[in-house]
NUDRENKE-862833 format. One record per residue (C-alpha): residue in one letter; x, y, z. Coordinates in steps of 0.1 Angstrom, whole numbers, always signed. Last residue first. Layout:
- a,X,Y,Z
...
END
This chain:
- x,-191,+231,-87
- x,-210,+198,-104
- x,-177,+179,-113
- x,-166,+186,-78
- x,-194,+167,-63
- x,-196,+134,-88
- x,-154,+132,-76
- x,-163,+136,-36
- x,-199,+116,-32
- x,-195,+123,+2
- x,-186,+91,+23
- x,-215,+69,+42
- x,-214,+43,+16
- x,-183,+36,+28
- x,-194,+26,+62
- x,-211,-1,+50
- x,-180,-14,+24
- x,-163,-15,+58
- x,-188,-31,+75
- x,-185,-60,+48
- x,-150,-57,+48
- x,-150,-61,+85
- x,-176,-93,+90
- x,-156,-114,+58
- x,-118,-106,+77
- x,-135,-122,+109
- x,-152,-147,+87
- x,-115,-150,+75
- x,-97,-152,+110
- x,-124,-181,+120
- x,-111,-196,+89
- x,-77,-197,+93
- x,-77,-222,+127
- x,-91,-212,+160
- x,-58,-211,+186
- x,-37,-200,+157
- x,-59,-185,+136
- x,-75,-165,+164
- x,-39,-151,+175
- x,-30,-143,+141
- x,-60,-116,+142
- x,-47,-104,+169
- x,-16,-87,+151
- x,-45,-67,+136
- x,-41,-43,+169
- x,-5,-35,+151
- x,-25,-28,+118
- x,-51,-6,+137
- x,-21,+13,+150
- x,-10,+19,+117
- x,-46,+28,+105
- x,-45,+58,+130
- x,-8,+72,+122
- x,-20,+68,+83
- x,-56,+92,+90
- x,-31,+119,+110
- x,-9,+118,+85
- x,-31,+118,+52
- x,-52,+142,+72
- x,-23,+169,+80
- x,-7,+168,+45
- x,-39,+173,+24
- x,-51,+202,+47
- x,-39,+234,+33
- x,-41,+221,+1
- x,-77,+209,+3
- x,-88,+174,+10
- x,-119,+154,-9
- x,-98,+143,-38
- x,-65,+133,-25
- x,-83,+114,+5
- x,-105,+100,-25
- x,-82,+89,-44
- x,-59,+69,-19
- x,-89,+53,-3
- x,-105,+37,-35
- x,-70,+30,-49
- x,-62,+7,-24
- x,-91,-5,-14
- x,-98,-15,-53
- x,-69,-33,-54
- x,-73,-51,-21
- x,-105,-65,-42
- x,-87,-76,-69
- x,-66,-90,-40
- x,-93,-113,-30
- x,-104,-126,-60
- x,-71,-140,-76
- x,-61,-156,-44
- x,-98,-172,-47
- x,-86,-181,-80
- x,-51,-195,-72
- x,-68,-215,-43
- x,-90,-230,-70
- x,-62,-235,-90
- x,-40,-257,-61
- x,-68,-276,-51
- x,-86,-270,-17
- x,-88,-295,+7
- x,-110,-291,+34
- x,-140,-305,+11
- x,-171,-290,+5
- x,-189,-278,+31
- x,-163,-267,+53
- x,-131,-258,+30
- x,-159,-242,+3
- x,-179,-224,+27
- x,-148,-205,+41
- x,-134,-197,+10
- x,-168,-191,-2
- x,-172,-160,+29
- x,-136,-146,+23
- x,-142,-138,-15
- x,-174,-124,-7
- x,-164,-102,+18
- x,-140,-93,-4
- x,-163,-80,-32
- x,-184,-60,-8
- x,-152,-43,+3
- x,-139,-39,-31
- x,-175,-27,-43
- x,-177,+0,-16
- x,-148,+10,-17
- x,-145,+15,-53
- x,-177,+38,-50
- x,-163,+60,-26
- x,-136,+71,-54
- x,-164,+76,-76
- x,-156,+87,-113
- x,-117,+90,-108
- x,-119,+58,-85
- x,-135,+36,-112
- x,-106,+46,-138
- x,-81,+38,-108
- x,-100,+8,-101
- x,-95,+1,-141
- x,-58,+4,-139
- x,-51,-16,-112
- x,-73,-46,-120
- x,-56,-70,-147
- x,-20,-65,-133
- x,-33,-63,-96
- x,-48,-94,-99
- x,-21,-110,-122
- x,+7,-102,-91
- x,-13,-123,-66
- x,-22,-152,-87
- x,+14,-156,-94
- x,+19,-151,-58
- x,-5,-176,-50
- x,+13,-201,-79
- x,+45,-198,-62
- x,+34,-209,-29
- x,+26,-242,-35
- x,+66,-248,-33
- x,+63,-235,-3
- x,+36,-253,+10
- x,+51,-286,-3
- x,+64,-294,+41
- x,+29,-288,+45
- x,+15,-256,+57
- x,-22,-253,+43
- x,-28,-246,+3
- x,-60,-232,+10
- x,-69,-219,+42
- x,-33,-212,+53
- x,-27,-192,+22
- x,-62,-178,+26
- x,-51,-163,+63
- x,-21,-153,+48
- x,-40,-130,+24
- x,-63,-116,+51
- x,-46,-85,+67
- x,-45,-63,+37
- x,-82,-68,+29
- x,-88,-65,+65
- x,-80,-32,+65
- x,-109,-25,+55
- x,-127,-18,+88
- x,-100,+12,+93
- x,-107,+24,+63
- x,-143,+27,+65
- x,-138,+40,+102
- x,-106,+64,+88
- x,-132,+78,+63
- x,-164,+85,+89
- x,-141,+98,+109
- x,-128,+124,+81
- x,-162,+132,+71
- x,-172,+140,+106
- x,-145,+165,+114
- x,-147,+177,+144
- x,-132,+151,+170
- x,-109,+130,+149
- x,-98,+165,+133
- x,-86,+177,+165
- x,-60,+154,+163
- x,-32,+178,+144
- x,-43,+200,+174
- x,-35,+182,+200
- x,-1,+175,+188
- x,+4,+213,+187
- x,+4,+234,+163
- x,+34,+261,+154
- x,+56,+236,+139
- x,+31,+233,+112
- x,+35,+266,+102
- x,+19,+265,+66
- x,+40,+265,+33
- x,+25,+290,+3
- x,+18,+273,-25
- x,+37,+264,-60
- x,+29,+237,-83
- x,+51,+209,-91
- x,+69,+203,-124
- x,+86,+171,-115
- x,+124,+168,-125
- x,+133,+152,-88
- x,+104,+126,-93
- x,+134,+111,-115
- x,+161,+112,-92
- x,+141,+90,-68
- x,+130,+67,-93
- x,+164,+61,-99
- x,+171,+56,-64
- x,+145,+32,-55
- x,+148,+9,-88
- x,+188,+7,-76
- x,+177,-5,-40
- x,+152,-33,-57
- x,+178,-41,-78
- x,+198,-52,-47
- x,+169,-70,-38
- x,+170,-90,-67
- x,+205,-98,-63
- x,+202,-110,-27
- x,+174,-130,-40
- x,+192,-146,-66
- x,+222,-150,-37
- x,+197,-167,-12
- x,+188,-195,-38
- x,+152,-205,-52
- x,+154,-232,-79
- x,+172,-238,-110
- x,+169,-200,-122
- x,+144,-202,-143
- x,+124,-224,-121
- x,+86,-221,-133
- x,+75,-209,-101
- x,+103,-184,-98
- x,+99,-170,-129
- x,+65,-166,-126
- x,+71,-149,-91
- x,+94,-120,-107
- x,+74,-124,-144
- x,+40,-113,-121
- x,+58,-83,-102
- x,+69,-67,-134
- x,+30,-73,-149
- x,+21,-58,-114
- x,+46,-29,-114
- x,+28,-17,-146
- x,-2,-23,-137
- x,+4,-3,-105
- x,+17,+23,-123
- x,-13,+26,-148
- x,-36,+25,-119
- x,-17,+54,-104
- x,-23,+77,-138
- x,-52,+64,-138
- x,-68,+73,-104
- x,-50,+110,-107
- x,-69,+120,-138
- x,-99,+135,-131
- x,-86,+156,-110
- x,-55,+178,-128
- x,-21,+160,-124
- x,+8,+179,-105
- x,-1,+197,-71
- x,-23,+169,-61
- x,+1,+142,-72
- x,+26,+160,-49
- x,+2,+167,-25
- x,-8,+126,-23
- x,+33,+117,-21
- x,+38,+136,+9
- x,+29,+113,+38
- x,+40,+81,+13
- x,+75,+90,+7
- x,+83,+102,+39
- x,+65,+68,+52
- x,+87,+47,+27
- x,+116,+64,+40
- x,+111,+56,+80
- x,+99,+20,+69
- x,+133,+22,+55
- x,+149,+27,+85
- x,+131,+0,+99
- x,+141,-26,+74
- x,+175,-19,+76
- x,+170,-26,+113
- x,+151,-60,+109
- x,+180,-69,+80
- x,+212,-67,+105
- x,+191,-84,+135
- x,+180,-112,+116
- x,+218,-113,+96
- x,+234,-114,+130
- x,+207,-140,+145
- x,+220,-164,+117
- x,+241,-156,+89
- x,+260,-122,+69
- x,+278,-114,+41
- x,+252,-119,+14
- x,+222,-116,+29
- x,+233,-86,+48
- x,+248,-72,+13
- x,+210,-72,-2
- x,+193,-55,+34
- x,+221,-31,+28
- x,+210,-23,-10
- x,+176,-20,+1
- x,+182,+6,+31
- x,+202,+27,+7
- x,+173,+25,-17
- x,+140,+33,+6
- x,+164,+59,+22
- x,+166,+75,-18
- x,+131,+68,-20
- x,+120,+90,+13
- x,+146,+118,+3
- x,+134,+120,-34
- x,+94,+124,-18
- x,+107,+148,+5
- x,+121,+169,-24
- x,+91,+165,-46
- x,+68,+181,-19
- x,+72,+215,-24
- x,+67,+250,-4
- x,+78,+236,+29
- x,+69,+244,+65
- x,+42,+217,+59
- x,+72,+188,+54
- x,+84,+192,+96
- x,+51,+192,+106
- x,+40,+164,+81
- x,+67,+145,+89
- x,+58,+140,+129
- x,+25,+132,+119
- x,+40,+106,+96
- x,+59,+83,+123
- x,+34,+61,+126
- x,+26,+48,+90
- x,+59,+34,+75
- x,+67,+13,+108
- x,+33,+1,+112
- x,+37,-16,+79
- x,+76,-23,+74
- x,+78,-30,+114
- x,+49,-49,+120
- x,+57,-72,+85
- x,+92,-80,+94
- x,+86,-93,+134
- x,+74,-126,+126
- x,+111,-132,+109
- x,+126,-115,+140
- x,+108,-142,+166
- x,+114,-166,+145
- x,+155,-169,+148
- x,+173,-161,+117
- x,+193,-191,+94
- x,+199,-175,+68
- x,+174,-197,+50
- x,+145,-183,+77
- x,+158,-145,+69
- x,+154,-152,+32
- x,+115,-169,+29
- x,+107,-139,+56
- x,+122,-113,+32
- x,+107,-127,+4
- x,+74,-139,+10
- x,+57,-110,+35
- x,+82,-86,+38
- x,+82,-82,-2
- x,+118,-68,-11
- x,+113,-76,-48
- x,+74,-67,-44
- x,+85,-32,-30
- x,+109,-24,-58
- x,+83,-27,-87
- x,+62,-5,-64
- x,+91,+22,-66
- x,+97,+17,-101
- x,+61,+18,-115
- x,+56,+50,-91
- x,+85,+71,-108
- x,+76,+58,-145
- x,+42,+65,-141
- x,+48,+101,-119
- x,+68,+111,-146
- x,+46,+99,-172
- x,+19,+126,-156
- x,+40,+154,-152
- x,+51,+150,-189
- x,+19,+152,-201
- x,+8,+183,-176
- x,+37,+204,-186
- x,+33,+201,-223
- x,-3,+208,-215
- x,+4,+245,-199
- x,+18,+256,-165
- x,-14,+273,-163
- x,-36,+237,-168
- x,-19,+227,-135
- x,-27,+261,-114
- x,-65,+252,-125
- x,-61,+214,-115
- x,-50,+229,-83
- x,-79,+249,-82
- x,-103,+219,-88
- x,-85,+204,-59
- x,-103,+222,-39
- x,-122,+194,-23
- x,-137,+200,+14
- x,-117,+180,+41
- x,-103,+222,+54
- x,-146,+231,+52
- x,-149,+210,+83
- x,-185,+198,+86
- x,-187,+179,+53
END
């Protein structure tokens, strides 16, 4: 890599870990399962993309404000972090920032849950799109500083799994919330279930929250951020070849995050029973990540690069024989197959997710963990605002010109990926 700051230390880090002694390192590691289980667990209560949107349209809220939920929890989480990491980098820990960011993740919850219950209409739109923002502001505390707090509290080697566990763990959660739904234990979907639910959410934030507090984190000396200048925390996108060459692979696959509605409107279409349809794609949904979280994260702690490679390649895939199927076949898709395509494609988010997240832990040092994540999140949030145009070619085009889209950029993504140093296979060598 030509910046030595992207190189991996995190060797030393697993050094300062093994100090602190095993007892240390076990209970490090279930703290950050239990903390992360919770915190995911939350976000699929208070999913933007089915929940919130199925709750601000039965309260009544104009569309303009329901379109607007996922650009403000997505963008909203990722732009602000350069402005975090200068204010977190004059710190010596990170487990404070991370038990501000869920605690705003909670509050923010817990008013989105009494909007829906006292509130209607535009009011309740307007009431849940700013709760929402302010805890995009949380979420992206949370997420700017949540890579040095692994860092600085489970050795490499183990970072990938102890993630994957959490997300498996969140998954099987996530998988009984939409079973339940689809099977109607509760007589069918009401706003005040919802409203509960989401008020869980808030409590699952804060407890997490308090939790991370008792995290044994390693000590290092803080940096200056407020010293540099914005020009400087960019400088990276002009010398650091490694780090371009990251943010382009994971940039290209965002399309993996972008594409699920697409296949929604692909498969199951928007009929007055689309909702009810619904169910089963969330099912679908929620077992992918149950079944494929934890072996990603396995997968990432050998070869983080590798898992993007394969989950770009995979999704590519996915897109392409929805796309062959609904116009070779027959443009209507049954309600299994579209599970299992479903199923496919966010195996494949899966491994994006942990792919990137390991090896940007991996492949960054101390002193520059904090700037990169920032600087490589304020990027990909405006890529997922530019994504907005991918609606626009489903609309005037129909959902499968946005999947060959989606097909062309995972596929160029997975490209790209193959350009990453071998971080993980490195480090085991030095």
């Amino acid at each position: 890599m030509t910046n030595p700051e992207m190189r991996d230390t995190s060797n030393k880090d697993a050094e300062q870990l093994q100090d602190q002694g095993s007892q240390f390192a076990a209970r490090n590691k279930v703290i950050h399962v239990i903390s992360l289980s919770a915190t995911k667990t939350a976000d699929a209560l208070i999913d933007p993309k089915l929940v919130l949107s199925w709750l601000m349209n039965a309260l009544g809220a104009p569309a303009y404000l329901v379109g607007a939920l996922v650009p403000i929890r997505e963008a909203g989480a990722l732009l602000p972090q350069l402005l975090v990491a200068r204010i977190v980098g004059q710190y010596t820990h990170r487990k404070q920032f991370w038990f501000l960011g869920a605690v705003i993740q909670g509050v923010m919850a817990i008013a989105i849950g009494l909007s829906a219950y006292l509130l209607d209409g535009v009011t309740a739109g307007w009431a849940i799109i700013l709760a929402l923002g302010v805890l995009a502001v949380g979420r992206s505390i949370a997420s700017t500083t949540y890579k040095d707090a692994l860092a600085r509290s489970v050795a490499q080697g183990e970072r990938g799994a102890v993630k994957g566990a959490a997300g498996s763990i969140a998954a099987a959660l996530g998988l009984a919330y939409g079973a339940s739904f689809a099977l109607g234990v509760y007589g069918g979907v009401s706003q005040t279930i919802l409203a509960n639910f989401i008020l869980l959410a808030g409590t699952l934030f804060i407890a997490a929250a308090f939790l991370f507090l008792s995290l044994q984190e390693g000590e290092f000396e803080p940096k200056s951020n407020s010293k540099k200048s914005v020009r400087d925390f960019f400088a990276p996108l002009i010398e650091d070849r490694e780090l371009q060459v990251f943010i382009l692979a994971r940039a290209l696959l965002t399309s993996t995050a972008l594409a699920p509605p697409f296949i929604v409107m692909a498969t199951i279409g928007t009929s007055e029973n689309s909702l009810t349809d619904l169910g089963p794609l969330v099912v679908a949904s929620s077992l992918a990540a149950v079944v494929s979280a934890y072996g990603w994260g396995k997968i990432s702690d050998k070869s983080s690069r590798l898992s993007l490679i394969l989950a770009g390649a995979g999704a590519a895939l996915v897109y392409a024989l929805i796309v062959f199927y609904s116009v070779s076949i027959s443009d209507e898709i049954n309600l299994w197959l579209a599970g299992l395509f479903m199923f496919g494609a966010q195996v494949c988010y899966q491994g994006v997710r942990s792919g990137r997240s390991i090896y940007l832990t991996d492949a960054t040092s101390d002193a520059s963990r904090l700037d990169y994540t920032a600087l490589s999140n304020t990027v990909i949030g405006c890529v997922l605002v530019a994504g907005l145009g991918l609606g626009a070619i489903a609309h005037f085009a129909g959902p499968n010109a946005a999947l060959i889209l989606c097909a062309i950029l995972s596929a160029a993504g997975a490209l790209a990926a193959t350009r990453l140093s071998p971080v993980a296979e490195k480090a085991e060598l030095e």
